[in-house]
N, CA and C atoms as an extended XYZ file, in Angstrom:
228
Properties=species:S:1:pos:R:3:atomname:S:1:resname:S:1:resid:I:1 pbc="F F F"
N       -15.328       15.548      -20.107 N   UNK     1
C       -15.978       16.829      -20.225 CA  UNK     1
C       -15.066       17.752      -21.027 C   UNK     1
N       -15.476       18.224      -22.257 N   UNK     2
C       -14.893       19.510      -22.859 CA  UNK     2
C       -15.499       21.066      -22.160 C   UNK     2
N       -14.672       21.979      -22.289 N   UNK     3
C       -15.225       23.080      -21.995 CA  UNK     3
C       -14.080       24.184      -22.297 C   UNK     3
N       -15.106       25.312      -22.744 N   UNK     4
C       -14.420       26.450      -23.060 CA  UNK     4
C       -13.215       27.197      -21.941 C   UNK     4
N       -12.137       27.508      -22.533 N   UNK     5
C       -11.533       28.214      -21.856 CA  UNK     5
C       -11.796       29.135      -20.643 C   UNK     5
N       -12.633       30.354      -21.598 N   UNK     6
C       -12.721       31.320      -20.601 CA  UNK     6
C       -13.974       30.550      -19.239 C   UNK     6
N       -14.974       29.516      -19.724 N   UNK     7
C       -15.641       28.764      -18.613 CA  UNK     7
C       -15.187       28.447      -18.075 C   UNK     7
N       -14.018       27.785      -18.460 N   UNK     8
C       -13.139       27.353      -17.260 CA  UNK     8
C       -12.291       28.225      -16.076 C   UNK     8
N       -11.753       29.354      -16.737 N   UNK     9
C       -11.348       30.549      -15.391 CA  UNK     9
C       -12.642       30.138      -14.525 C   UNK     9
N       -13.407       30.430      -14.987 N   UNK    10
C       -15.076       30.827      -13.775 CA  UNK    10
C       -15.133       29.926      -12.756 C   UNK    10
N       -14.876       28.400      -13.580 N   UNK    11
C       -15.715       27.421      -12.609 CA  UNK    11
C       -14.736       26.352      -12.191 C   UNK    11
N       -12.912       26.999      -12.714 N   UNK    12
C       -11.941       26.061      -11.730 CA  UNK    12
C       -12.161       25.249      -10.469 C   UNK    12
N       -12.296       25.329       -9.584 N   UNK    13
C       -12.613       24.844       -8.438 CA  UNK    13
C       -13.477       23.458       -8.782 C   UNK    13
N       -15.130       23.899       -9.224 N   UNK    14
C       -15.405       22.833       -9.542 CA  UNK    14
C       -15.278       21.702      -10.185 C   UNK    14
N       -14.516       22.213      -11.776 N   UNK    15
C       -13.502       21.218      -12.435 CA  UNK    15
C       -12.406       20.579      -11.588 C   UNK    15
N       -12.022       20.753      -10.429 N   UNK    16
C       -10.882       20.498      -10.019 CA  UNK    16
C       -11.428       18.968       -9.325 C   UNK    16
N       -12.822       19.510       -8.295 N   UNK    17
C       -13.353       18.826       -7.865 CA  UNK    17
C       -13.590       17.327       -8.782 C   UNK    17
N       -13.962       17.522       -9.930 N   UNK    18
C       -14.485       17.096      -11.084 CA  UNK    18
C       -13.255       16.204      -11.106 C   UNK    18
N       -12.454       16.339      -11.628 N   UNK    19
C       -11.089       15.928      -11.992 CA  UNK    19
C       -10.311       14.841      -10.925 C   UNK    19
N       -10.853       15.421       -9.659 N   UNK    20
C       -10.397       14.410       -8.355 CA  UNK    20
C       -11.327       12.915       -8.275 C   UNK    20
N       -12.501       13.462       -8.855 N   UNK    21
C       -13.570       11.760       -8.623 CA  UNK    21
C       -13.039       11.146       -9.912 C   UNK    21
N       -12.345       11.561      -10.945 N   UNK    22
C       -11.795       10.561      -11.795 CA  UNK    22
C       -12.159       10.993      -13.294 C   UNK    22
N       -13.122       12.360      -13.400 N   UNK    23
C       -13.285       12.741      -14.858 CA  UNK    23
C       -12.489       13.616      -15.450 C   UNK    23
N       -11.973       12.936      -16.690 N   UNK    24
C       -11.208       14.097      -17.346 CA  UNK    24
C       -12.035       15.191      -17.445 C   UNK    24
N       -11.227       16.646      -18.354 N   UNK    25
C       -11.901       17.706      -18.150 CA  UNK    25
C       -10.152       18.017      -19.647 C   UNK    25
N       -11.418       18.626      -20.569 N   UNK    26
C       -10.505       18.863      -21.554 CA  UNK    26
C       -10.933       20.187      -21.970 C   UNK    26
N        -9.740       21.497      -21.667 N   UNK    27
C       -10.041       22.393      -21.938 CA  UNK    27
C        -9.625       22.804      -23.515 C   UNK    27
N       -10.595       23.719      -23.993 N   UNK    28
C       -10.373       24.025      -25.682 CA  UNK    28
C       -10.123       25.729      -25.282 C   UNK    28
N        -9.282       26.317      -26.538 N   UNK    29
C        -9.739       27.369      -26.796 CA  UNK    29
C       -10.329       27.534      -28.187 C   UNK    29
N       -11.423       28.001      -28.325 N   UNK    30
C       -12.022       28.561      -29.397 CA  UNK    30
C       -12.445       26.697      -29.459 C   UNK    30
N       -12.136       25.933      -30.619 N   UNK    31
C       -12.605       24.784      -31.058 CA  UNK    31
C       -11.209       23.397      -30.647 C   UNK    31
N       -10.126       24.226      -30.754 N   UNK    32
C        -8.703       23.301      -30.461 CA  UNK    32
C        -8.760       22.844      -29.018 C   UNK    32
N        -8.304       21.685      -28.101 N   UNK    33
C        -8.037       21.083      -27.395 CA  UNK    33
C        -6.821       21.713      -26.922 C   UNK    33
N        -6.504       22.522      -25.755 N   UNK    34
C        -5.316       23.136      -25.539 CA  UNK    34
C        -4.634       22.054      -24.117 C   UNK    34
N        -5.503       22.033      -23.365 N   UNK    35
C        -5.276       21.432      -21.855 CA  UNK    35
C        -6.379       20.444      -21.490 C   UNK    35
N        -5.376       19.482      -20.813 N   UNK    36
C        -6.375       18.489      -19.901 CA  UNK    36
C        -6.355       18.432      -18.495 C   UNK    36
N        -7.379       18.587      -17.190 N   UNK    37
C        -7.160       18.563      -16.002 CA  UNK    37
C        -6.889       16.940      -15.705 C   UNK    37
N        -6.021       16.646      -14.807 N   UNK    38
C        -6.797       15.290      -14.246 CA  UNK    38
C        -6.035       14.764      -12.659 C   UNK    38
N        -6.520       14.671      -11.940 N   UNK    39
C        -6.120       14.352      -10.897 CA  UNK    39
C        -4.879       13.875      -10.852 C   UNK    39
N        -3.755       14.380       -9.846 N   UNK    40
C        -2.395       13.928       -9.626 CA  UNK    40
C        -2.387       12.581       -8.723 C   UNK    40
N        -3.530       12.534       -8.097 N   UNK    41
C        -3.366       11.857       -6.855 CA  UNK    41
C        -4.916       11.836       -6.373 C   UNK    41
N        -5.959       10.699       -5.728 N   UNK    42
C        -7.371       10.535       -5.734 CA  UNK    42
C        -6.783       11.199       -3.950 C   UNK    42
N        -8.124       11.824       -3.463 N   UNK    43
C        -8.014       11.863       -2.091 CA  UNK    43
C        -8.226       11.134       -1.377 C   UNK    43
N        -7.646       10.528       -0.225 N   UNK    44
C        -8.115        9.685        0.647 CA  UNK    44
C        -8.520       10.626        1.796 C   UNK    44
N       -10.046        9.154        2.558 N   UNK    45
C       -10.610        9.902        3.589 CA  UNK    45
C        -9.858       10.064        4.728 C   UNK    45
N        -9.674       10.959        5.119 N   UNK    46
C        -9.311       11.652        6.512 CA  UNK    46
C        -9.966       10.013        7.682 C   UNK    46
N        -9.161        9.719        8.456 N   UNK    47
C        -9.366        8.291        9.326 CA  UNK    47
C        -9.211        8.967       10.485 C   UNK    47
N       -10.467        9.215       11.551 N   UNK    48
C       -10.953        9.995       12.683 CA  UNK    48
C       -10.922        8.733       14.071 C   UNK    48
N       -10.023        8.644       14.574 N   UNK    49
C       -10.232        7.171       15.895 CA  UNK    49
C       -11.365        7.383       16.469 C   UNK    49
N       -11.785        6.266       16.612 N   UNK    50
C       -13.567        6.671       17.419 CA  UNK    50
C       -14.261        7.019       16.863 C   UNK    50
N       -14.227        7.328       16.272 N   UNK    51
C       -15.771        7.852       14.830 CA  UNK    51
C       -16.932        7.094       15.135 C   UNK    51
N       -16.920        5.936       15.041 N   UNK    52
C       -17.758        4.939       15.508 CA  UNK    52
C       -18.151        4.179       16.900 C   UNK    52
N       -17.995        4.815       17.593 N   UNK    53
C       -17.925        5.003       18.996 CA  UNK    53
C       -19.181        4.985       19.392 C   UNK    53
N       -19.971        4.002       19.817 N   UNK    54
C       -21.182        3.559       20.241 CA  UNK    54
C       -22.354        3.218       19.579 C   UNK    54
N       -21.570        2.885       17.729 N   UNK    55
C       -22.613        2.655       16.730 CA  UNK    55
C       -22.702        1.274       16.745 C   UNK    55
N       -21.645        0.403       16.978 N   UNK    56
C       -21.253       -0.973       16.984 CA  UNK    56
C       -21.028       -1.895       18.309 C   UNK    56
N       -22.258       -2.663       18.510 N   UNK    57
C       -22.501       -3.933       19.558 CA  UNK    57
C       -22.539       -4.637       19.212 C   UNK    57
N       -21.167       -5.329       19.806 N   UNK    58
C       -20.859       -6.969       20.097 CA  UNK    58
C       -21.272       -8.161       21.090 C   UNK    58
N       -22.275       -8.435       20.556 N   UNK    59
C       -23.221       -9.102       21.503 CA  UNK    59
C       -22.542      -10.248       22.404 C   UNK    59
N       -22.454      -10.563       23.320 N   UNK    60
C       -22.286      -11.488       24.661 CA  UNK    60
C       -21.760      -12.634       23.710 C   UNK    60
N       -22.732      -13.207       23.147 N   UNK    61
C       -22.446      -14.720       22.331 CA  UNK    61
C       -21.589      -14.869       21.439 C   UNK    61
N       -21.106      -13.188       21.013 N   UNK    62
C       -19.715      -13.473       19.729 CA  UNK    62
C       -18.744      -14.201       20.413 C   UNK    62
N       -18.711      -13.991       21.766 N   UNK    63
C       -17.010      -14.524       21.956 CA  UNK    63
C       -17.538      -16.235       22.625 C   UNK    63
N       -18.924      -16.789       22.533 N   UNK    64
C       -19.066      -18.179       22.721 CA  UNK    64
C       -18.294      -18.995       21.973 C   UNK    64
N       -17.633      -20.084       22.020 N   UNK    65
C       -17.267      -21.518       21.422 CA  UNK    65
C       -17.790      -21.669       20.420 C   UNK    65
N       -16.996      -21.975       19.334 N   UNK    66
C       -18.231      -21.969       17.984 CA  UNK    66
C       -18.580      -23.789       18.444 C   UNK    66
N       -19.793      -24.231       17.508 N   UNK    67
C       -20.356      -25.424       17.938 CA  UNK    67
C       -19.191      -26.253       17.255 C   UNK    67
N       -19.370      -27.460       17.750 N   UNK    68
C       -17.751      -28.458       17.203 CA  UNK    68
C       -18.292      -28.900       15.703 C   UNK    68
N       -18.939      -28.746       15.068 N   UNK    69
C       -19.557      -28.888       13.788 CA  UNK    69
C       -18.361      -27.638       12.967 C   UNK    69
N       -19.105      -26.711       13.317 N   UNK    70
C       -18.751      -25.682       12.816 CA  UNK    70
C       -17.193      -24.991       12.655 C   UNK    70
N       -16.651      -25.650       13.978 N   UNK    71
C       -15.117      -25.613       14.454 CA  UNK    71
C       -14.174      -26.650       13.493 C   UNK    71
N       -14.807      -27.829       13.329 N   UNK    72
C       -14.234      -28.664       12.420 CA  UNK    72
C       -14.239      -28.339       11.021 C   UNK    72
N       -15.385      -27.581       10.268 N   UNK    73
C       -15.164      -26.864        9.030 CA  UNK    73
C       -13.993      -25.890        8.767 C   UNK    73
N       -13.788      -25.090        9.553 N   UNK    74
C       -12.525      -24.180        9.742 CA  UNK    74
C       -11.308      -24.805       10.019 C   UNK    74
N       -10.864      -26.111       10.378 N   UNK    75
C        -9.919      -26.540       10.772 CA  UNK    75
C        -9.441      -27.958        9.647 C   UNK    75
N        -9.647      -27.716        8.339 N   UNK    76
C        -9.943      -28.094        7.281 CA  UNK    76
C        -8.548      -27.576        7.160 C   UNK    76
């Protein structure tokens, strides 16, 4: 993305945003290329324990014997 200088005072924030998912952002003044934004560092998601806390059932039969067919493929 190119964009004018003074657009850019206005709508920093969103360029910044812009700049964090991975798009450059090349600021001009007048027609010249003066500055480029670009992320220092991508954000990682915030990791909440339990988040998933009663979305996920493990049914009775996961922890059955796998069949001896099936046990012998894995033991390959």
């Amino acid at each position: 993305m190119i964009i004018n200088l003074r657009v850019a005072e206005t709508q920093l924030s969103n360029l910044i945003d812009r700049a964090m998912e991975g798009e450059d952002v090349v600021i001009t003044r007048g027609s010249e290329p003066v500055a480029k934004l670009v992320a220092l560092k991508k954000a990682e998601p915030q990791r909440r324990p339990g988040s998933m806390k009663g979305e996920l059932v493990v049914p009775d039969e996961f922890f059955d014997p796998l069949p001896a067919d099936e046990l012998a493929r894995w033991e390959q």
